[in-house]
N, C-alpha and C positions, 0 to 999 in steps of 0.2 A: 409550297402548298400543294395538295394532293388531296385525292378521293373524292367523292361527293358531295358535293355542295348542302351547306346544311346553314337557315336559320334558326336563333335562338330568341324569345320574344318574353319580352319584362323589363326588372327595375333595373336601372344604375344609380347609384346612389352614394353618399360619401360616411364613413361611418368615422362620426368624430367622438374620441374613447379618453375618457376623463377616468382615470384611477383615484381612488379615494388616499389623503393626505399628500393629494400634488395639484398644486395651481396648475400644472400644464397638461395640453389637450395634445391626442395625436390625430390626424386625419390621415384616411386609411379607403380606396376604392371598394367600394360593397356593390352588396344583392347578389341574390343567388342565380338568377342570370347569366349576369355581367362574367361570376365567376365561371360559369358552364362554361360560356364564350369564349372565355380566357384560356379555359384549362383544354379547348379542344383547337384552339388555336396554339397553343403550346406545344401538341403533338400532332400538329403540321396539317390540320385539317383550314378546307375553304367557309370560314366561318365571319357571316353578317348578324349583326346584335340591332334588330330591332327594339328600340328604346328612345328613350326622352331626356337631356338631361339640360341644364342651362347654359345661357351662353356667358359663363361666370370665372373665376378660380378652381371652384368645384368641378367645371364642367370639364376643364383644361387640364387637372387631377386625370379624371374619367379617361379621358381622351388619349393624355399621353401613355396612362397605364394601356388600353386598349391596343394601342399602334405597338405598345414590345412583343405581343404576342398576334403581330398583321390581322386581328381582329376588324372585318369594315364594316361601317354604320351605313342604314339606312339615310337616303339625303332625307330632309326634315329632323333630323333628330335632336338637332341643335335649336331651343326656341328661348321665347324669352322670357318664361319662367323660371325661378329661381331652381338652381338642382338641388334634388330631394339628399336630404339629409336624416340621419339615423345618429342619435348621441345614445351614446351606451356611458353609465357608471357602472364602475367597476367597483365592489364593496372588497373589507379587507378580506373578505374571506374567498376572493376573484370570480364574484358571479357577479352579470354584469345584467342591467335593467335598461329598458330601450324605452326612447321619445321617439315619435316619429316628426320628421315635418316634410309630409310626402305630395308630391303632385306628379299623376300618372294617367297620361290618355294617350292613343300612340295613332299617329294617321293607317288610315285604312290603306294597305298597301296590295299592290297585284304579283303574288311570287312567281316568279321566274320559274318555266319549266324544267329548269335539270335542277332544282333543290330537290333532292334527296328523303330529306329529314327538318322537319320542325319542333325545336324544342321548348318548352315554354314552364311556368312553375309560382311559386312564391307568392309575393305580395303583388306581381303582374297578375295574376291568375287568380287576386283577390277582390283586387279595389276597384271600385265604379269610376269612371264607366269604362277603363280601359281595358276590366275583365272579363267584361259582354264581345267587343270586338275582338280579345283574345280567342273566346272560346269560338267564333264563329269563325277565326281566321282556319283555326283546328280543325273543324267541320269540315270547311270548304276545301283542303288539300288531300283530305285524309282519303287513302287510296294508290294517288297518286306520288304520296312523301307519306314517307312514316310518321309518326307522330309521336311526340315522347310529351312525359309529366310529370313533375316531383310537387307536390303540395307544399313540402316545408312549414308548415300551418305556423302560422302568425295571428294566436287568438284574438290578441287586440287589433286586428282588422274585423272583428265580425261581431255582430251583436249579440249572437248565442252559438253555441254548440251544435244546433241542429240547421241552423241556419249555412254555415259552415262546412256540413257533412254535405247536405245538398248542392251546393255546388263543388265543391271538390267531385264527386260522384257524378255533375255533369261531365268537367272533366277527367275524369274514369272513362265514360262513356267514349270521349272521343278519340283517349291515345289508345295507339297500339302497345307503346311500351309506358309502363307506370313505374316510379319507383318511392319508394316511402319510406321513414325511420319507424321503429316501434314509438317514438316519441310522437312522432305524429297521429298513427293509430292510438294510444293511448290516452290522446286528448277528446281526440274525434269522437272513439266509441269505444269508452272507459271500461274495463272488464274483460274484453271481448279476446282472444287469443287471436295473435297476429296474421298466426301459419291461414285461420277460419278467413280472415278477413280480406287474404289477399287470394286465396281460392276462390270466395265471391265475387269479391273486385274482376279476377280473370274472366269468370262466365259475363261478363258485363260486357268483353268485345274485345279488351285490349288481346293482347298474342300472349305477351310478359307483364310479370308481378314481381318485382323485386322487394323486400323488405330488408331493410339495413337494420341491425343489434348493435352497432358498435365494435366494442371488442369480442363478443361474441361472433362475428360476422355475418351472413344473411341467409334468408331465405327467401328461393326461388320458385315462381309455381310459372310454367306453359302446359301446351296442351300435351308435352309430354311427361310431363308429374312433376312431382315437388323435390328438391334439392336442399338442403343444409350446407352452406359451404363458410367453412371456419375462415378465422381472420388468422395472420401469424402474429406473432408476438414481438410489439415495437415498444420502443421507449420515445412513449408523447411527449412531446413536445408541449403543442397545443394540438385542440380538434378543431381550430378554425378551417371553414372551408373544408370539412374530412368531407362533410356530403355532398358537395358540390362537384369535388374530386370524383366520387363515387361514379359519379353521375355523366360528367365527363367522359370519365375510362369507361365505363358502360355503353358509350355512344361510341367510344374511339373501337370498340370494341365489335360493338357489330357492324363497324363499317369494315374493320379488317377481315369480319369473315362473309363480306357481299349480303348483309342480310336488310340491305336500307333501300328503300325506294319501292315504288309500283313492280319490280323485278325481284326484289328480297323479302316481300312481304310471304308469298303464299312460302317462302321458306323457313321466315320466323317464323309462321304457324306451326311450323310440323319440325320442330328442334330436335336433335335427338338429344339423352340426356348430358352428352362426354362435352358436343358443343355448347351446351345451358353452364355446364362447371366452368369451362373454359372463360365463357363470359364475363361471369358474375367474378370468378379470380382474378380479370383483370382489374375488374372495379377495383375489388377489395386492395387487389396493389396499390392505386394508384390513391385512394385514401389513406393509405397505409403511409406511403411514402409524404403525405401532404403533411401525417399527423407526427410525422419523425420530426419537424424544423416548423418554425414560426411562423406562425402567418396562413394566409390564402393562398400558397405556394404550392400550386400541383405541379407535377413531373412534367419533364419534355419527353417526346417518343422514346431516346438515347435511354432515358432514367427508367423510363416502366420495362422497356424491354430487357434491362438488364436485371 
């Protein structure tokens, strides 16, 4: 393990996936999180997963997945509420429709001074009342730890669209680094062109505005302009996990170039644009490489780097 010490703060959860014309279910480690966690523990980073999950089978799933990639949990994390589960069917035509059966509140914790970075997002970043202490945990560090945030918007957590936007946009307000799919934007604020959106979003505080296209790949706004930077050409697999990935290599990313902590911030303000490409291309690799092979499967250091 190496670099900067970085929390990750949200759901862990267990996604059990029922294909249409099979009695049998598969149970599968989720949340977008859990997977950030995963995937920055995979390329060698000192990564703790603040989260919740039971002290069950499910939980034992979570756990062991977490410990292949030295992912450590906050103590308390283990309680006696059942762990949140997510059933996805899968129709014949492979798009898959989500139940939730979620329970999420996460003890108030004191972070440790060499954390680095905190990264937080999802349905942690949505659900009461563990998304009130998320945003304030953000608050309270921001400065001293960078601050990162991917929304992932999970409409059926929220009673409307505008409801929604306003808190996602609190946390706007608090990360430095933000990153979002046009999927996401185009739920949020229907219409609206993405490149405009995350130009706004930027004057709101954060340093970075990432937006991911997919196979078109992203668009980037700092306060040293906006960047286009293309995806290469893979053959998907699946996009499980591609944004997670993203998200991941984005963090693995600016930690390789000292841009994280109370000491990297005044330098990810003033990026120049060869470093902004640099970045955002690791992402895009390391989604890339997630969306080559099955699964929630992001790269180790050895894989992106090569």
């Amino acid at each position: 393990m190496g670099g900067p010490s970085t929390i990750v703060v949200g759901e862990a959860l267990v996604d059990v996936v029922h294909a249409a014309g099979s009695s049998a279910t598969a149970e599968h480690p989720g949340g977008s999180p859990l997977n950030v966690a995963y995937g920055l523990g995979r390329l060698g980073h000192d990564v703790t997963l603040l989260t919740r999950f039971g002290d069950d089978a499910h939980g034992e799933l979570l756990r062991d997945h977490l410990e292949q990639a030295a992912v450590q949990l906050f103590p308390g994390t283990v309680d006696d509420d059942p762990t949140s589960v997510a059933r996805a069917e899968i129709d014949a035509e492979g798009k898959a429709s989500y139940e939730f059966d979620l329970v999420w509140h996460v003890p108030e914790v004191t972070v440790p001074d060499d954390v680095a970075l905190v990264h937080t997002g999802s349905i942690g970043a949505a659900v009461s009342p563990g998304a009130e202490t998320v945003l304030e945990l953000l608050r309270r560090v921001r400065g001293r730890a960078t601050t990162s945030y991917d929304p992932n918007v999970r409409s059926s957590f929220f009673d409307s669209r505008e409801q929604a936007l306003a808190l996602v946009e609190r946390f706007v307000d608090a990360a430095d680094v933000v990153k979002a799919s046009d999927e996401d934007l185009a739920w949020l604020l229907p219409g609206e062109d993405p490149e405009v959106v995350a130009h706004r979003w930027q004057t709101r505080g954060p340093a970075l505005v990432v937006v991911t296209r997919g196979g078109a790949g992203a668009i980037a706004v700092s306060g040293a302009g906006t960047l286009h930077v293309p995806a290469p050409k893979v053959d998907v697999v699946d996009t499980v996990g591609a944004g997670d990935a993203f998200m991941s290599g984005l963090l693995h990313a600016l930690a390789e170039h000292d841009l994280l902590g109370a000491q990297g911030l005044p330098r990810l303000r003033h990026l120049g644009l060869g470093t902004l490409e640099a970045l955002v291309a690791t992402a895009i690799r390391s989604a890339s490489i997630t969306c080559s092979r099955a699964g929630a499967n992001p790269p180790t250091r050895a894989e992106l780097a090569g």
